[in-house]
C-alpha positions as CSV (number, residue, x, y, z in Angstrom):
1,X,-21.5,-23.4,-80.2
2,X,-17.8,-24.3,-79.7
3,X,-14.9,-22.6,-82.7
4,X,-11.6,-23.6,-83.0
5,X,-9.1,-20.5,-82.0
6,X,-6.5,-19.1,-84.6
7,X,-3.4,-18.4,-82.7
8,X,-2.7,-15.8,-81.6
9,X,-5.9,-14.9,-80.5
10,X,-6.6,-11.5,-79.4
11,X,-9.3,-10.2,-76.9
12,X,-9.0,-6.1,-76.7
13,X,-11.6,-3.8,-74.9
14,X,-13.3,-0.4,-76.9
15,X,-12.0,1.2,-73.6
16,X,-10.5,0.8,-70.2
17,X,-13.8,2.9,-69.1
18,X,-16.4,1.0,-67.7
19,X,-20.1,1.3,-69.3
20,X,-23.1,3.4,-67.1
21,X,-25.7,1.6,-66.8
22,X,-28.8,2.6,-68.1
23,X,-31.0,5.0,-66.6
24,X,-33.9,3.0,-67.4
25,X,-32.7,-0.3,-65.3
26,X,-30.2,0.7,-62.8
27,X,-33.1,1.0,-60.5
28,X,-34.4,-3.0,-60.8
29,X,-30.8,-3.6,-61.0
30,X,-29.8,-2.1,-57.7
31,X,-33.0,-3.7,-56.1
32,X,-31.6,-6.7,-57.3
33,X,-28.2,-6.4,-56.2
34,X,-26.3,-8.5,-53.6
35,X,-24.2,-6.0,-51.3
36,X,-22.7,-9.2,-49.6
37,X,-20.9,-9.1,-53.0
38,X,-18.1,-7.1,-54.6
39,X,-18.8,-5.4,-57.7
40,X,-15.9,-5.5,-59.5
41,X,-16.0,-4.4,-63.1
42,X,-15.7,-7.5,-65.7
43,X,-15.2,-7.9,-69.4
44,X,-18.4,-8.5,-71.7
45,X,-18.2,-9.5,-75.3
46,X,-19.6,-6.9,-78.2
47,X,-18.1,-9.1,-81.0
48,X,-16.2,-12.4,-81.1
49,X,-15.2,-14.5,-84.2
50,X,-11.9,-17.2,-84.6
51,X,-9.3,-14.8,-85.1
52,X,-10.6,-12.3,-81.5
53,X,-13.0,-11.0,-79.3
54,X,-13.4,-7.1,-79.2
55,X,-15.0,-6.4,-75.7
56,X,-16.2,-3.7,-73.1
57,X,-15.7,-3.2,-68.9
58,X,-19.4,-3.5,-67.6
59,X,-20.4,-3.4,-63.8
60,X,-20.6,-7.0,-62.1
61,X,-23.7,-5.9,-60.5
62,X,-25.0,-6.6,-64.1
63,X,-23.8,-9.6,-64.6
64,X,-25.4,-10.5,-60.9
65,X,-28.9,-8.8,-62.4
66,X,-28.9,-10.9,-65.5
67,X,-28.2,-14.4,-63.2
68,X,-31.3,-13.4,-61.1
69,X,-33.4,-12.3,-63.8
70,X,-32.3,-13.8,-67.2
71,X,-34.6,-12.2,-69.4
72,X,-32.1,-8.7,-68.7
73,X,-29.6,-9.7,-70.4
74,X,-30.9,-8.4,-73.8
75,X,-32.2,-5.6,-72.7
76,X,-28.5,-4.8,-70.7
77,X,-26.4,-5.9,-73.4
78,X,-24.5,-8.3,-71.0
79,X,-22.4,-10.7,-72.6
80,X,-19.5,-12.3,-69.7
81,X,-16.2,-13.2,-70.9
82,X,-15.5,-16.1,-69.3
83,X,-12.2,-18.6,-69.2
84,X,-12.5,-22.7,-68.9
85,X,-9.6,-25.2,-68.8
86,X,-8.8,-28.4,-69.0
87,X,-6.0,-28.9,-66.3
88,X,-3.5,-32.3,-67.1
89,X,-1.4,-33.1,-64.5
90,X,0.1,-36.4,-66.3
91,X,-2.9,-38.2,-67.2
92,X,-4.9,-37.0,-64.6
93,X,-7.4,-34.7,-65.1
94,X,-8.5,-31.7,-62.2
95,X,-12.5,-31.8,-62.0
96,X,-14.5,-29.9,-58.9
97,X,-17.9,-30.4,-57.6
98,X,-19.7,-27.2,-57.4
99,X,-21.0,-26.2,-54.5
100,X,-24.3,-25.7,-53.4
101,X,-23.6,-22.1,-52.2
102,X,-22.4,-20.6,-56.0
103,X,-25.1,-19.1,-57.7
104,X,-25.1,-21.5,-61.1
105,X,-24.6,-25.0,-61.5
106,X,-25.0,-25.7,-58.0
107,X,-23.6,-29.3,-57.2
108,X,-22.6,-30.3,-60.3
109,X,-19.4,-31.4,-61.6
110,X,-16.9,-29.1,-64.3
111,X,-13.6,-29.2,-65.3
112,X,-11.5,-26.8,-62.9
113,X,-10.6,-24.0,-63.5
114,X,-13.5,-22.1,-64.5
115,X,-14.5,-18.3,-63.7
116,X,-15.3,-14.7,-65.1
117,X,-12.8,-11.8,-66.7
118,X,-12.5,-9.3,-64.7
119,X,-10.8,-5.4,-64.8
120,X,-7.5,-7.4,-63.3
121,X,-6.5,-8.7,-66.0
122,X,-7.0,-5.8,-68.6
123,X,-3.7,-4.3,-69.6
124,X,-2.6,-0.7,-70.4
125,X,-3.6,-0.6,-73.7
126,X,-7.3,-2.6,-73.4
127,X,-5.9,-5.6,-74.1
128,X,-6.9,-8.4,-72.1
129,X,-4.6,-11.3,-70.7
130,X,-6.4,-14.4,-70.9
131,X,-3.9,-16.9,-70.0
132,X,-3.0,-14.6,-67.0
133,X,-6.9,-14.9,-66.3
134,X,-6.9,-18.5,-66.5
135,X,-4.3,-18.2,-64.1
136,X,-5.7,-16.5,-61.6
137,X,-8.4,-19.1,-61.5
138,X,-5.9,-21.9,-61.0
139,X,-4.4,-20.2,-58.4
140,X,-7.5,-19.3,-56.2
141,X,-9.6,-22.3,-56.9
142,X,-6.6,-25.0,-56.4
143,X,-3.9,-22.6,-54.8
144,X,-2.2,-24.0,-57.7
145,X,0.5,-20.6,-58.5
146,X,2.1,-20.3,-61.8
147,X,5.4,-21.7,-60.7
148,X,3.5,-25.4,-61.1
149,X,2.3,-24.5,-65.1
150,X,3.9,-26.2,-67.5
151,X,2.4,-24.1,-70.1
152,X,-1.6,-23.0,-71.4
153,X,-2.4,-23.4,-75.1
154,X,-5.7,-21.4,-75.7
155,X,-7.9,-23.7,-78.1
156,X,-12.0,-22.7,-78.6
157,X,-14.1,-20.2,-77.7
158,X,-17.3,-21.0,-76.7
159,X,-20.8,-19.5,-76.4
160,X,-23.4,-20.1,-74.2
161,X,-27.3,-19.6,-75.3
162,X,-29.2,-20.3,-72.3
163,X,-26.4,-18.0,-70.0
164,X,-25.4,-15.7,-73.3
165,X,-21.8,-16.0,-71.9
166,X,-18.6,-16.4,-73.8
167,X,-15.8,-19.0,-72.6
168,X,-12.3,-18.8,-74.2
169,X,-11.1,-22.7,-73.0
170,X,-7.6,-24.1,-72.6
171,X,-5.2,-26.7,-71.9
172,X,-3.2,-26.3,-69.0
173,X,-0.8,-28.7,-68.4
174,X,1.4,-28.8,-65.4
175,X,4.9,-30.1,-64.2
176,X,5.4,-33.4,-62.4
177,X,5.7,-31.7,-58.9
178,X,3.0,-32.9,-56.4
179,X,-0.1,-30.4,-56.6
180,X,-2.6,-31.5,-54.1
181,X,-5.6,-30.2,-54.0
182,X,-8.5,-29.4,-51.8
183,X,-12.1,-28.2,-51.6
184,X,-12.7,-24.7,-51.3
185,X,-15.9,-22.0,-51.0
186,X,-16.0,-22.9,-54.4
187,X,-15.8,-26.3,-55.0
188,X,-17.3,-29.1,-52.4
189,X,-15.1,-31.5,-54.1
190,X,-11.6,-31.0,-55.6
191,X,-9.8,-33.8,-57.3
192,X,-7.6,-36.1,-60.0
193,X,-8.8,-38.0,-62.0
194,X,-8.5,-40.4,-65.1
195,X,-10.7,-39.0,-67.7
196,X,-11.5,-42.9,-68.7
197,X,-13.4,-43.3,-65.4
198,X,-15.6,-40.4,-65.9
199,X,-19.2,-40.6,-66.8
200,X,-20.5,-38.1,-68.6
201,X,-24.5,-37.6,-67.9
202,X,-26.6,-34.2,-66.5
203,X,-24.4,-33.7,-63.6
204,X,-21.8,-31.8,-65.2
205,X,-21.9,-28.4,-66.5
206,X,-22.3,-28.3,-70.5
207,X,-19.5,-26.8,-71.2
208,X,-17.0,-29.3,-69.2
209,X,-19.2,-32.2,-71.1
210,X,-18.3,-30.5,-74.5
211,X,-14.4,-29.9,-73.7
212,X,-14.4,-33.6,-72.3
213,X,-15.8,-34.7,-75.9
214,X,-13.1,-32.6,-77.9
């Protein structure tokens, strides 16, 4: 399901707390815990509509839980917020391959940048900077800094079924500087491209299929 945004479009958090978990899972969700990881807390979505998203700070652990173990994330009441973009650079587009190391969507293609919410870019008063978040995600997948944004209009919001994750998607458009790019931990593959010479079958990630169709 992918909604048009109002503007301006709002995301604020019930608190700057973040949620216990459960008595009744933190022990399976402990067990199923990565400690090579950090667990740094994230946004999760309680409500969303066109107009705004009212959302929660949750543990990342439980986000981690529910990618393991889908069938949690009812019973945990996880819901990500995540952020998507469609970065122009003229009439190039920036697209990553995804690599085989990440733990969804291994190896396939997506429209960069792409990544979680997290307690970083909560302000003061709960509300939560998205297009600083989208930012973020330029600058540490493509070391691309806000200096080289033109400017981010936020456009859909977009929800996920099979991951039960919520995307608030953008355009990013950038100045006529030079931005190369490169791969990272992230992405195998980094690059430009005309959106005309992309073919759009199963090896890219849903959502960068839909945003490509918009």
């Amino acid at each position: 399901m992918i909604v048009e945004l109002s503007s301006p479009y709002s995301v604020q958090l019930v608190s700057r707390q973040v949620r216990a978990i459960d008595p009744l899972y933190r022990e399976q969700v402990n067990a199923l815990w990565n400690p090579l990881l950090i667990n740094t807390p994230v946004v999760s979505v309680l409500s969303c509509d066109r107009e705004g998203i009212v959302g929660e700070l949750i543990e990342y652990k439980l986000c981690y839980a529910c990618s393991v173990l889908p069938s949690l994330s009812a019973k945990l009441s996880v819901a990500p917020l995540c952020v998507s973009g469609r970065t122009f650079w003229g009439d190039k587009l920036l697209i990553g391959r995804r690599s085989g190391c990440v733990s969804t969507y291994r190896n396939m293609w997506e429209l960069a940048p792409s990544g979680g919410v997290d307690i970083s870019c909560v302000c003061e008063d709960g509300s939560v900077d998205v297009e600083g978040a989208l930012l973020a995600e330029l600058e540490q997948e493509a070391a691309i800094g806000p200096e080289g944004v033109q400017s981010i209009t936020l456009k859909w919001v977009y929800y996920s079924q099979e991951d039960n994750t919520w995307d608030v998607c953008g355009d990013i458009v950038l100045t006529k500087d030079e931005h190369p790019v490169y791969a990272s931990d992230e992405y195998e593959t980094l690059v430009w491209k005309d959106p005309s010479q992309l073919d759009m079958d199963d090896t890219w990630v849903p959502l960068s299929r839909k945003l490509l169709q918009l």
